[in-house]
C-alpha positions in Angstrom: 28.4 -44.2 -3.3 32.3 -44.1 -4.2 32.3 -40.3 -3.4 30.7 -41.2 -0.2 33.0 -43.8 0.6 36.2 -41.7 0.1 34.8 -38.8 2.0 33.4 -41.8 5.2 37.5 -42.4 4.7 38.8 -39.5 5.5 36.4 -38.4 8.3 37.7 -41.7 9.7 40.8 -40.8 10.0 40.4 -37.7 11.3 38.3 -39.3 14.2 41.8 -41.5 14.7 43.9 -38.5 15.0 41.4 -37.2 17.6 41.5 -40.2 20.0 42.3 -37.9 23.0 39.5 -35.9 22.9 35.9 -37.1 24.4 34.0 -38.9 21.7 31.0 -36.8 22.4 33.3 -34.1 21.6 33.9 -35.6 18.3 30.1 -36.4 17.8 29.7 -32.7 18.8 31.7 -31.1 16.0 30.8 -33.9 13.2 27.2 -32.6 14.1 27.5 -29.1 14.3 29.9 -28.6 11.2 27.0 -30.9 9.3 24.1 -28.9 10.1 25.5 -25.3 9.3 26.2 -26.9 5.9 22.5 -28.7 5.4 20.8 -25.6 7.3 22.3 -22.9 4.4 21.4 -25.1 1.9 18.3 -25.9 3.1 17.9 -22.0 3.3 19.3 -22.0 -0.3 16.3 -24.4 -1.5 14.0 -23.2 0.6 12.9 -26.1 1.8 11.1 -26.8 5.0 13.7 -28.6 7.4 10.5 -30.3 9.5 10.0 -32.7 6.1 7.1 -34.5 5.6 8.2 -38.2 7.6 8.7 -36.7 10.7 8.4 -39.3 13.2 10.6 -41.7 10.5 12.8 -38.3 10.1 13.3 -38.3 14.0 13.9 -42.2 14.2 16.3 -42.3 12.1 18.4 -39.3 13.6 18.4 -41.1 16.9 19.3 -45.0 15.7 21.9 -42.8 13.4 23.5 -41.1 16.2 23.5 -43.7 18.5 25.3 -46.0 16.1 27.4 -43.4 15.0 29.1 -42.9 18.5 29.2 -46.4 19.1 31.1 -46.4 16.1 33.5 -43.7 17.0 33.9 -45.4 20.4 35.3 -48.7 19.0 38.1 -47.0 16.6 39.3 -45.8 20.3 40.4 -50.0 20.3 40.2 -51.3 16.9 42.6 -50.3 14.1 40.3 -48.2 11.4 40.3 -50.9 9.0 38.9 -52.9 11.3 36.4 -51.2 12.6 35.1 -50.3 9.3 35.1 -53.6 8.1 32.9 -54.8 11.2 30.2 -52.0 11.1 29.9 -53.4 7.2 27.9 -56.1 8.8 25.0 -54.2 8.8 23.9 -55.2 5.3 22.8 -58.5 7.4 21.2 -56.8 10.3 19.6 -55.3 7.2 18.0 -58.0 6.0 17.1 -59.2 9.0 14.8 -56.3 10.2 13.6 -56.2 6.7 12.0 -59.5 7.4 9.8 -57.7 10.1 9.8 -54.6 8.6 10.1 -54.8 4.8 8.0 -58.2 4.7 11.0 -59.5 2.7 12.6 -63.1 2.3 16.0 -64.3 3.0 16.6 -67.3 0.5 18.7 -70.2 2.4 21.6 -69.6 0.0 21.6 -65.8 1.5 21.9 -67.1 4.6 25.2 -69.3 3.3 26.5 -65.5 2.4 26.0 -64.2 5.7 27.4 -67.5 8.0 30.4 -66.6 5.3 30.5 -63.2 6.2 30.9 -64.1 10.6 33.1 -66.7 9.9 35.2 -64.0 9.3 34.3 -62.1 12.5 35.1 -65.4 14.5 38.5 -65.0 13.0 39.1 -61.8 14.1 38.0 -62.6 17.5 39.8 -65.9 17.8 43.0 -65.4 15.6 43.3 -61.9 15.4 45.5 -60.9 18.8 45.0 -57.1 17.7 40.9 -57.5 18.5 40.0 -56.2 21.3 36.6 -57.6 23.0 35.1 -53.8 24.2 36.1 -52.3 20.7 33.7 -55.8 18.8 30.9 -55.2 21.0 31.0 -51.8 20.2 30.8 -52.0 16.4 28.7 -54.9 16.4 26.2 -52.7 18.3 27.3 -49.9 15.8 26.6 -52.6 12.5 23.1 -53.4 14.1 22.3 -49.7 14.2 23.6 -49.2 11.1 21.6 -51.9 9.7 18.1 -50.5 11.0 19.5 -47.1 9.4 19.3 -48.7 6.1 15.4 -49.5 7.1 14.3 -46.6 8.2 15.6 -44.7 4.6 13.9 -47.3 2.8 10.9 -46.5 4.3 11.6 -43.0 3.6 12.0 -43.4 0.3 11.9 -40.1 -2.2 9.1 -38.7 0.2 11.7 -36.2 1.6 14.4 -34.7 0.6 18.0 -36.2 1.4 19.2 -32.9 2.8 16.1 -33.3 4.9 17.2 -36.4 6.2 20.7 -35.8 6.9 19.5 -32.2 8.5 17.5 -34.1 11.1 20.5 -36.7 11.5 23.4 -34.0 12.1 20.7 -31.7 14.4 20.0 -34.3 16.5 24.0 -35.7 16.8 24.8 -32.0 17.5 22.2 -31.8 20.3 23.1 -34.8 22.0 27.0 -34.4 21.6 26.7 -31.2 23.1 25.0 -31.8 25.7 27.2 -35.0 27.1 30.4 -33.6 25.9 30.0 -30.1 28.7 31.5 -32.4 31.5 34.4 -33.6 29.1 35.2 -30.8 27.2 38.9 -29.8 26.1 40.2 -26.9 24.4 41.6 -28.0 21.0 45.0 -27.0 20.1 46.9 -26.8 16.6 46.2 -28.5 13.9 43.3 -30.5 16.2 40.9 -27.7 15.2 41.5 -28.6 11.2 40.8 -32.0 11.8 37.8 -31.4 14.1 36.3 -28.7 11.2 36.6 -31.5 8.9 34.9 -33.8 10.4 31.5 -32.2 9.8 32.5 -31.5 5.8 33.8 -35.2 5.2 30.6 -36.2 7.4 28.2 -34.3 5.7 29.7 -35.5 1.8 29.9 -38.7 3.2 26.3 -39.0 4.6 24.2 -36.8 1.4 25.9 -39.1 -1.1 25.2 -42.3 1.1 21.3 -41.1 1.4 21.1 -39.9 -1.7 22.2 -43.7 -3.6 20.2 -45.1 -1.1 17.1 -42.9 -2.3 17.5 -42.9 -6.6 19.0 -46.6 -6.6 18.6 -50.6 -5.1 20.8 -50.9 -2.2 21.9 -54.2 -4.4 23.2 -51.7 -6.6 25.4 -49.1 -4.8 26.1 -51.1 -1.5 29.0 -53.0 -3.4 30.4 -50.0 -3.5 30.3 -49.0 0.3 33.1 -51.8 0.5 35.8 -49.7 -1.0 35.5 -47.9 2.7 37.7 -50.4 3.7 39.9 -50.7 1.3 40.5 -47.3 1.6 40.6 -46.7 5.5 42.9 -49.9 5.8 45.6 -48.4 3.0 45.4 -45.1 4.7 45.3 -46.5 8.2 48.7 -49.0 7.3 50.4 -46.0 5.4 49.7 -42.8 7.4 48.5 -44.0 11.4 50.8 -46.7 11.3 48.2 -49.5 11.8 49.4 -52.9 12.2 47.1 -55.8 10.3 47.8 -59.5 10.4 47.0 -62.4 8.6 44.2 -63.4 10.3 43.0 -59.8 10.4 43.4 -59.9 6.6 41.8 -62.9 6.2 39.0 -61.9 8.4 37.9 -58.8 6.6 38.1 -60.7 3.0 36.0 -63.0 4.5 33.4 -60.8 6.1 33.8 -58.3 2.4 33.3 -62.1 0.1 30.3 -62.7 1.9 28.7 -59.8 1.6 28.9 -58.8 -2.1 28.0 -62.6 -2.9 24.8 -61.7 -1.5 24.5 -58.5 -3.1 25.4 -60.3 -6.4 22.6 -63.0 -5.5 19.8 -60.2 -4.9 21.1 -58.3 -8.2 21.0 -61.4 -10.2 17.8 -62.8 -8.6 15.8 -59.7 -9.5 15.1 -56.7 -11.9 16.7 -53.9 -10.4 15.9 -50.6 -12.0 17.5 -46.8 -11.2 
């Protein structure tokens, strides 16, 4: 999960330095570059890309990509720390559809963890200037997404293979990108091209490593460590894009981040959690 969250880092930042470019250009090449690399190693394995899941396998790819652009459509109006920070709210979507879904409980002092957690969204809404209304609709549509994502792996499981899974996920981003990004399209130039190639490797580390934690371990486990996204994002995005972050915006994301882990810390605590 730390391997994916430094590689989620830097894909983010390339998507920043690509802001003039049509995101379903950018969801285009994060695709494309994605599935060479899980098609050869599929090829590698030999194993079957149609998996055993499919209609879960299929699901997933769609919610994935949808939340994934709506993700990439916010950073075009909130600072990357931000953003990434904000889609970490999908823990609690999470839990949510795992009440329908999973047949799971939320204890009342979960719920403390999570009113926590939006406190620190109303901060950034109300306090934070920077926050722009378009860009928080946009990743809290991205967070709910995100949280179904976490769902649908579950459900998963070890059944297929995470190369599987991320295969149907970049097929499907690299299909629809394509498709919507004809009447948009723009010739890259210079050093545009490196950072569009990377977007696909960074992606792809990113994405296996997520799935694959996901897979072997509890999400109370490795989703602490999905967190150090925004550390990470927010250090690169204040030293290398120039981002500007207030007090409130501070004071926001620790809030949103506290609330979180205290849950995950509740769950870890509350149960046995085996690897």
């Amino acid at each position: 999960m730390i391997i994916s969250a430094l590689a989620f880092t830097l894909m983010n930042v390339s998507v920043k330095q690509l802001q003039h470019y049509s995101v379903y250009q950018i969801v285009f090449f994060r695709g494309f570059g994605s599935f060479l690399l899980t098609m050869a190693i599929l090829k590698r394995l030999k194993i079957s890309i149609m998996g055993n899941n499919k209609k879960l396998l299929v699901l997933r790819a769609v919610v994935g990509t949808s939340s994934m652009t709506l993700f990439f459509m916010s950073l075009r109006y909130l600072s990357a720390g931000t953003a990434v920070s904000l889609r970490y709210l999908a823990p609690i979507f999470s839990a949510i559809f795992a009440i329908f879904f999973l047949k799971e409980k939320i204890k009342p002092v979960q719920w403390l963890f999570f009113i926590i957690s939006f406190i620190g969204v109303l901060i950034l809404k109300g306090l934070d200037t920077h926050l722009h209304n378009t860009g928080l609709a946009l990743i809290i549509g991205a967070a709910v997404l995100s949280g179904l994502v976490y769902i649908i792996i579950s459900k998963i499981g070890k059944r297929d293979h995470p190369i599987v899974i991320v295969n149907y996920f970049m097929f499907t981003a690299t299909v629809f990108g394509g498709l919507l990004m004809l009447s948009y399209w723009e010739t890259p130039t210079g050093i545009d091209w490196l950072f569009l190639s990377t977007l696909g490797v960074f992606g792809f580390i990113g994405q296996l490593y997520m799935t694959k934690a996901f897979q072997i371990a509890s999400n109370n486990l490795v989703a602490p460590f999905k967190y150090l996204e925004v550390l990470f994002t927010g250090l690169i995005g204040f030293m290398w894009l120039g981002e500007v972050y207030t007090l409130w915006s501070f004071a926001g994301i620790l809030l949103i981040i506290i609330g979180l882990v205290m849950n995950v810390a509740y769950k870890a605590r509350d149960k046995r959690y085996t690897i």
